[in-house]
C-alpha positions as CSV (number, residue, x, y, z in Angstrom):
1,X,16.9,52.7,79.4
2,X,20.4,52.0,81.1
3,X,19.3,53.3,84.7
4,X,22.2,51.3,86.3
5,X,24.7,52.6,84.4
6,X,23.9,56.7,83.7
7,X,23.2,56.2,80.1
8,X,19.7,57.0,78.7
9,X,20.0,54.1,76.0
10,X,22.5,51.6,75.9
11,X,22.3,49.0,73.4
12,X,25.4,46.6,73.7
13,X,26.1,42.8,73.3
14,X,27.6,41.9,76.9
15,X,28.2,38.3,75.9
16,X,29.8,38.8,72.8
17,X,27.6,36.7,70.8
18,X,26.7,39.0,67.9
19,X,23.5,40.9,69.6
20,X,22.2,44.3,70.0
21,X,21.3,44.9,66.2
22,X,19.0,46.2,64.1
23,X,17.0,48.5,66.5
24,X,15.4,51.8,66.2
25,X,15.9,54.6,68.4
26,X,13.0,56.8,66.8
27,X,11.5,59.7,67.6
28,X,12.8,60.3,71.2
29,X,14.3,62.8,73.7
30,X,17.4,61.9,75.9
31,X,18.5,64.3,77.9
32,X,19.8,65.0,81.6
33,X,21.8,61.8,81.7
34,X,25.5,61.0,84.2
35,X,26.9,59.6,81.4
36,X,25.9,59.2,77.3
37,X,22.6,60.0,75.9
38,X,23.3,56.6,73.7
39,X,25.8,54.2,74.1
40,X,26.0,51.4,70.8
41,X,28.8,48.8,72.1
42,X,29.6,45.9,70.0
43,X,31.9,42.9,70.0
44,X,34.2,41.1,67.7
45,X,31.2,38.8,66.8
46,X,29.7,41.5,65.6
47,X,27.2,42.8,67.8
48,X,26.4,46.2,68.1
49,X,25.2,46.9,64.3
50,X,22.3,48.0,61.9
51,X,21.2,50.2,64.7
52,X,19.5,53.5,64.0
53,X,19.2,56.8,65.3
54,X,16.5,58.3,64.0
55,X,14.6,61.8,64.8
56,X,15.7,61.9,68.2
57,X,16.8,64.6,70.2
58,X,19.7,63.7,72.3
59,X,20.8,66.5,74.9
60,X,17.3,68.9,75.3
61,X,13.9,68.7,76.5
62,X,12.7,70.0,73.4
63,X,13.2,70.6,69.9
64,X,11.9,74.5,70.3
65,X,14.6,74.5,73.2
66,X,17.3,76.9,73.1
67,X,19.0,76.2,76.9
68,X,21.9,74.2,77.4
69,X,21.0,73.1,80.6
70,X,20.0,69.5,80.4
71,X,22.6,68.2,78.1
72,X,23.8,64.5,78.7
73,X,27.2,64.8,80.7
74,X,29.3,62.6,78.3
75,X,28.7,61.8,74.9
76,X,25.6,63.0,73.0
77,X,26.1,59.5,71.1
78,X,28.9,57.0,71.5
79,X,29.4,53.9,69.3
80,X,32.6,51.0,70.2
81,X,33.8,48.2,70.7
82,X,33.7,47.3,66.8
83,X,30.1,47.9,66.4
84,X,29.5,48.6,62.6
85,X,26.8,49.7,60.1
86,X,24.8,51.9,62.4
87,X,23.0,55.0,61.5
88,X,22.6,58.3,63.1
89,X,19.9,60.1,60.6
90,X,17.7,63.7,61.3
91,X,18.3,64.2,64.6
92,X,19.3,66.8,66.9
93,X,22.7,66.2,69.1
94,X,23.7,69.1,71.3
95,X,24.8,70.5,74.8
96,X,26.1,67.3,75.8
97,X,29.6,67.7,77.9
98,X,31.8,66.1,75.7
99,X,31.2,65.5,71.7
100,X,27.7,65.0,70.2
101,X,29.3,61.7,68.3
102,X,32.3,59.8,69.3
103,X,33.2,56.6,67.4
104,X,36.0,54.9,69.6
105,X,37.9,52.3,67.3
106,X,40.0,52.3,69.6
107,X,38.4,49.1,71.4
108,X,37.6,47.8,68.2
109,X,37.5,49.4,64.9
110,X,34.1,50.5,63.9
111,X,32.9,50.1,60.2
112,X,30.3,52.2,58.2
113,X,29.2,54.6,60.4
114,X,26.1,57.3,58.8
115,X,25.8,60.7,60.3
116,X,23.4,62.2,57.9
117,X,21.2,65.2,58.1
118,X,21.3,66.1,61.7
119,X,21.9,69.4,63.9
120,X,25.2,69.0,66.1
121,X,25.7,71.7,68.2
122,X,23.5,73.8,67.0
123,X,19.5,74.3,66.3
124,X,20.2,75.6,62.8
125,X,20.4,79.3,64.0
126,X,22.3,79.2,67.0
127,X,24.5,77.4,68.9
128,X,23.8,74.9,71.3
129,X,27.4,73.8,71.4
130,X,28.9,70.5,72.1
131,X,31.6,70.3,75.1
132,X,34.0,69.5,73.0
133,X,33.7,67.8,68.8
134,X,30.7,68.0,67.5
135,X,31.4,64.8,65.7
136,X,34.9,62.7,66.8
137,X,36.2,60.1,64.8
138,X,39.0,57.8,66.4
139,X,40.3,55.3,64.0
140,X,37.1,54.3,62.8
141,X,36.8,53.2,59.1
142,X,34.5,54.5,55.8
143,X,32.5,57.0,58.1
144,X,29.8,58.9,56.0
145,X,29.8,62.8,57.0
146,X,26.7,64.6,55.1
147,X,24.0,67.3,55.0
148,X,24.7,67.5,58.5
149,X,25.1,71.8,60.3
150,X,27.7,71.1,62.4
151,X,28.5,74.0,64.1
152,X,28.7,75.9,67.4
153,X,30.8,73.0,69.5
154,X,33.5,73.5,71.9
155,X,36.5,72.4,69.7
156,X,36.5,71.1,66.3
157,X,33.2,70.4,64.1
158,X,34.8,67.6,63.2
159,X,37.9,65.5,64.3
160,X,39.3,62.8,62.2
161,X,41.9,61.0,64.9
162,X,43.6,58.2,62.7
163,X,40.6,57.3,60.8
164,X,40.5,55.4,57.4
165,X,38.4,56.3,54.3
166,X,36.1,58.8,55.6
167,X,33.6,60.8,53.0
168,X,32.7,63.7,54.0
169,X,30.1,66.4,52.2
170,X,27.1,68.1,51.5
171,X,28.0,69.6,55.4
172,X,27.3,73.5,56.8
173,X,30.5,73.5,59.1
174,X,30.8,76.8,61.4
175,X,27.8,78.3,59.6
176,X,24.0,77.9,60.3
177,X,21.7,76.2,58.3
178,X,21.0,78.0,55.1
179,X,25.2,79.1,55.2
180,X,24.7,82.7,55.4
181,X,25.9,83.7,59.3
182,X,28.8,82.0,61.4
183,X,28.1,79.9,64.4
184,X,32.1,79.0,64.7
185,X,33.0,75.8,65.8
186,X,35.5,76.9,68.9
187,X,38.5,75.6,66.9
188,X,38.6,73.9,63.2
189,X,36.2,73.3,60.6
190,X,37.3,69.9,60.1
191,X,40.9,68.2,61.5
192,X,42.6,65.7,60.6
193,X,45.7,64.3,63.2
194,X,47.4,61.4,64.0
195,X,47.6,59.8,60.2
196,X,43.9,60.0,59.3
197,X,44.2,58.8,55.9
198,X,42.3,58.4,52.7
199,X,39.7,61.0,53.5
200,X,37.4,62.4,50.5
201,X,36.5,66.2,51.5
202,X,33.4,67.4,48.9
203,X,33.5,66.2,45.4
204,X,35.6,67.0,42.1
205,X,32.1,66.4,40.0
206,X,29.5,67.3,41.9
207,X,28.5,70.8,43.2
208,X,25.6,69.6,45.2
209,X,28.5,67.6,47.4
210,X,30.9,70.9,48.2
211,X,30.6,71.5,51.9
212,X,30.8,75.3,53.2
213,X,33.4,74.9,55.9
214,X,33.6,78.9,57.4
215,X,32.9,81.0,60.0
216,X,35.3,78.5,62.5
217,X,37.5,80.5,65.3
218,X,41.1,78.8,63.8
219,X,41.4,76.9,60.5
220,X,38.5,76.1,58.2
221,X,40.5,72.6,57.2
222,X,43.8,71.7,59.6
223,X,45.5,68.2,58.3
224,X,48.5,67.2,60.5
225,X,50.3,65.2,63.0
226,X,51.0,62.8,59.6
227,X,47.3,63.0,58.0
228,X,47.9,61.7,54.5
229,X,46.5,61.1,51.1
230,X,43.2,63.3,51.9
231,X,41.8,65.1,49.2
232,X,39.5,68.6,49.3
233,X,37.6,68.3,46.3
234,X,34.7,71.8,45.4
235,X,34.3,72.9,48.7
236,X,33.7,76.6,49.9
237,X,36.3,77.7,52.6
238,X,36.0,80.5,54.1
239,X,32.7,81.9,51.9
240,X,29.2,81.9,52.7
241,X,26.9,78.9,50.6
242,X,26.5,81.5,48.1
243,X,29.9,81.9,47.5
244,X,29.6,85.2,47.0
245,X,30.6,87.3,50.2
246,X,33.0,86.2,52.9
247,X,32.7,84.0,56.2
248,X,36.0,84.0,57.2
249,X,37.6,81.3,58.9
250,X,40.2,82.8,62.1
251,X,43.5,81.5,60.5
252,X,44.0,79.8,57.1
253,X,41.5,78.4,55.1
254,X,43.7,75.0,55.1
255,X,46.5,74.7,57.3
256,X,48.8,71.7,57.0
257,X,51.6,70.5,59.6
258,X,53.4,67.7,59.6
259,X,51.1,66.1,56.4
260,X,52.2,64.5,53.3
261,X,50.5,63.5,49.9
262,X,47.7,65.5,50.2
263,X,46.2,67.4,47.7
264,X,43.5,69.6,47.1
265,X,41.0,69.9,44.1
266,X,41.4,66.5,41.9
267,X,43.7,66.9,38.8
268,X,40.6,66.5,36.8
269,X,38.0,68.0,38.7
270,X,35.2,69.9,37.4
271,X,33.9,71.6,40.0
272,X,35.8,74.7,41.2
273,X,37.1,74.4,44.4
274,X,37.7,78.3,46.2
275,X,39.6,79.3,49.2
276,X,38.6,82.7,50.0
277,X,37.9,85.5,52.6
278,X,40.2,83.8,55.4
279,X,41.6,85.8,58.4
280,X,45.2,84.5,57.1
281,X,46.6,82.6,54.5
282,X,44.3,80.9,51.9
283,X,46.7,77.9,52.7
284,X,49.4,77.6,54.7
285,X,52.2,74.4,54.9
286,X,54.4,73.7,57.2
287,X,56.7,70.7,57.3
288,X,55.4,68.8,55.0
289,X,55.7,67.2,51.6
290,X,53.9,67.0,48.8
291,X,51.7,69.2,48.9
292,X,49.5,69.7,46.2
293,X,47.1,72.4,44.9
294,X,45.7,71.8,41.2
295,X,44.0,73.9,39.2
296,X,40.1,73.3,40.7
297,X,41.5,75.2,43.7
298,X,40.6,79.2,43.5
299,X,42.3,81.0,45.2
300,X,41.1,85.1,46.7
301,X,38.1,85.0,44.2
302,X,34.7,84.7,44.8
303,X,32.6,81.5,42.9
304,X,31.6,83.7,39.8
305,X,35.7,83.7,39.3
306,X,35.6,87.7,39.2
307,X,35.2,89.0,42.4
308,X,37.8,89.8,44.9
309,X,37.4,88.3,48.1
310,X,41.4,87.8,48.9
311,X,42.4,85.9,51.9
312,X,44.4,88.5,54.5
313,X,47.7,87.7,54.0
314,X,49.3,85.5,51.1
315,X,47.5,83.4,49.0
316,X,49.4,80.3,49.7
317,X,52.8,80.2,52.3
318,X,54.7,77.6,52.3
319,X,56.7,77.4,55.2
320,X,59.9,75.9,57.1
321,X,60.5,72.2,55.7
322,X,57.9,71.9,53.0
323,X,59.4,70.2,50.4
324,X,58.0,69.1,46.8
325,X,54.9,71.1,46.7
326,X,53.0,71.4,43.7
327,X,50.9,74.3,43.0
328,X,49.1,74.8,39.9
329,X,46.0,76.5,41.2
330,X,43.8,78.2,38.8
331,X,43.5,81.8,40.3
332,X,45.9,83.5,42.9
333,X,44.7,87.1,43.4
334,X,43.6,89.5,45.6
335,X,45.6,88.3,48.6
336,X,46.7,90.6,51.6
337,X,50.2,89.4,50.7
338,X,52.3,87.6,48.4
339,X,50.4,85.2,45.6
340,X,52.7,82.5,46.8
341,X,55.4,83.1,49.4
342,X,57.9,80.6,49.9
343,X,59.8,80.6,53.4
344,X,62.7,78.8,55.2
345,X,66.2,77.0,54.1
346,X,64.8,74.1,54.2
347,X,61.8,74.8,52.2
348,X,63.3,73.6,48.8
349,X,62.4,71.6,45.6
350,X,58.8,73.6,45.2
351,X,57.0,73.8,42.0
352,X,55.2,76.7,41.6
353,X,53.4,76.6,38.3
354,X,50.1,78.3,39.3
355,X,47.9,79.5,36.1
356,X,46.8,83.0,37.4
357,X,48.7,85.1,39.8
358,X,47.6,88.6,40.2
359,X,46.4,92.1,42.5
360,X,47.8,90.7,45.6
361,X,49.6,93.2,47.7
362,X,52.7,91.8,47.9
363,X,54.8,89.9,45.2
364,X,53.0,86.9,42.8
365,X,55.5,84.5,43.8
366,X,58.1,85.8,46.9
367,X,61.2,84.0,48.1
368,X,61.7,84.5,51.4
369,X,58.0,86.8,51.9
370,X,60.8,89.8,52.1
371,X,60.4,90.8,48.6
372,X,62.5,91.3,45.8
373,X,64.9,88.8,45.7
374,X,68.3,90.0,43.8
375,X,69.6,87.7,41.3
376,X,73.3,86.4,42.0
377,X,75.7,84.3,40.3
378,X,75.3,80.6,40.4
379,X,72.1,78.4,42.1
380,X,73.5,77.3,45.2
381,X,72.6,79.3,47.4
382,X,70.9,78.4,50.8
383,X,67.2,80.0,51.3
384,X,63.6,78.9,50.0
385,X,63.5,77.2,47.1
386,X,67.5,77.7,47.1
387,X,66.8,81.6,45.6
388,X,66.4,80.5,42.3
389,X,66.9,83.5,40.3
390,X,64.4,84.8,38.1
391,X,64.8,85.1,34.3
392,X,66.8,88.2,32.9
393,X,66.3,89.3,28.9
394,X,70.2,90.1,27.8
395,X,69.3,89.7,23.5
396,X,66.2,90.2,21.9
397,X,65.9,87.5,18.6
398,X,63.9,87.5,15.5
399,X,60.6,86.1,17.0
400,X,61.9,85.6,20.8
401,X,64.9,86.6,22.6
402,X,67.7,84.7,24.8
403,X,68.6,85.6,28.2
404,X,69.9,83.8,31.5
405,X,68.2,82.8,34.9
């Protein structure tokens, strides 16, 4: 116990000489605390690591508890100060004042973190929310995400803040425990800011590893702020774990701002990715490049491929200054609006080569989300994806016919 301090556990290496390792934290209850329930500080010699946290309940007097009124006042857990390899396994982390985990690389970057089958913010049915992440990752590297509910916090379930090589699946994320009702997470599913990088979301080959990311008040999946080269491989956003009837997450299933390179559903995945049942957009870009959907990614279907569970407005929108999308998704139908709508000057040199596009409300593929675009003379013009006129049939041939576009 850290009685001087207002932790109720701190394990940490004050003299830098590679201590503090390899202790257990089993089977306790920390709760009522000034500051973290558990504080693991390390040093550049390495102290601080192996440690796990194991069947503890960090922020309540008891498991059958459903108040909120004896959470820890900082962190549920906080790891620094370069302290690597620890564990944080079948616990319960909630109603503490600020997130349930924080890894702070900040001081010192933090390797091979495990956050794996725990309750954060809620007690599988309800929430027992978090002040503010339920799990926030600054700048910490190869942090393992899974079989964790994480839902019911204050802000995001999860927060990726300039973090390298994070895996993240196997995860209930703004949905209870058996991923049939919402218990949002106040603002994302997961978000990635500040160039998180290099993040693997689900799996392209393995169902078992999708996460169900729904039910959150904004966007199930926000990457911005310069996020790149993450990759959404199988999940469910915006369904329940069924993938049969919608959860929908407030905005866009994935919203992107300001992020490059990254794409979701792996060119050769095998397991079905689907974006469905959202408030908004299935996806929606914004000033970024590169962006690309392959065809894994379903679109407005449910996960037998047949049934309509459109997204409320367009399918995909690609907005002011995205530039060099690529979007060969399998299925684009039954959307609110547009298939794909394409939007903004500036929003040029898009391929749009998706495999299905069909019963959305608005056009399968709209320039300028204002409908029919006329076709003019030339290709020059100014507007999204420089109006590029669409193909006209002036002579019918022996087997095909010739025309102009």
């Amino acid at each position: 116990p850290d009685s001087d301090h207002g932790h109720g556990v701190r394990i940490y290496d004050p003299t830098a000489s590679g201590m503090a390792s390899y202790n257990m934290l089993d089977t306790l209850r920390i709760y009522g605390f000034e500051h973290d329930g558990i504080l693991i500080s390390g040093d550049p010699g390495g102290g601080g690591s192996n440690n796990a946290v194991v069947n503890t309940l960090v922020g309540a007097a008891n498991w059958a508890s459903t108040s909120c009124s004896l959470g820890n006042l900082w962190e549920g857990i906080e790891i620094k100060n370069g302290a690597d390899n620890n564990s944080i396994t079948y616990s319960q982390i909630v109603c503490n004042g600020f997130s349930g985990v924080w890894l702070d690389g900040t001081s010192g970057q933090i390797l091979n973190t495990y956050i794996q089958n725990n309750n954060i913010g809620n007690n599988g049915s309800q929430a027992m929310g978090n002040g503010a992440s339920g799990i926030a990752d600054f700048q910490a590297n190869a942090t393992m995400i899974s079989n964790n509910i994480i839902s019911g916090n204050a802000n995001d379930g999860i927060w990726l803040n300039g973090s390298t090589s994070a895996v993240i699946f196997a995860n209930m994320i703004g949905v209870n425990s058996i991923g049939d009702t919402a218990i949002p997470n106040a603002f994302t599913g997961i978000a990635m800011t500040n160039g998180a990088t290099n993040t693997a979301v689900g799996s392209p080959t393995d169902a078992n590893a999708r996460n169900v990311i729904s039910g959150n008040t904004l966007c199930g999946v926000d990457i911005n702020s310069g996020a790149t080269y993450n990759v959404l491989d199988g999940n469910f956003i915006g369904l329940e774990a069924a993938g049969l009837a919608a959860i929908p997450n407030g905005l866009a299933g994935v919203c992107l701002n300001g992020a490059s390179n990254n794409t979701l559903s792996t060119f050769t995945a095998t397991v079905n990715q689907y974006i469905s049942g959202n408030t908004r957009e299935g996806v929606y870009a914004v000033n970024s490049a590169s962006v690309v959907v392959n065809p894994a990614t379903l679109i407005g279907v449910a996960s037998d491929g047949n049934t309509a569970l459109g997204n409320g407005l367009d399918g995909v929108y690609l907005d002011t200054g995205t530039t060099d999308a690529q979007i060969y998704s399998g299925q684009v139908k039954n959307n609110g609006g547009a298939g794909i709508a394409v939007v903004g000057d500036s929003t040029v040199a898009n391929l749009i080569r998706p495999m299905v596009v069909g019963n959305n409300a608005g056009l399968g593929i709209d320039l300028g989300s204002d409908g029919h675009t006329a076709n003019d003379v030339g290709d020059g013009d100014n507007g999204p994806n420089h109006l590029m006129n669409f193909p006209e049939v002036n002579t019918m041939l022996t087997g095909g016919f010739a025309g102009y576009a």
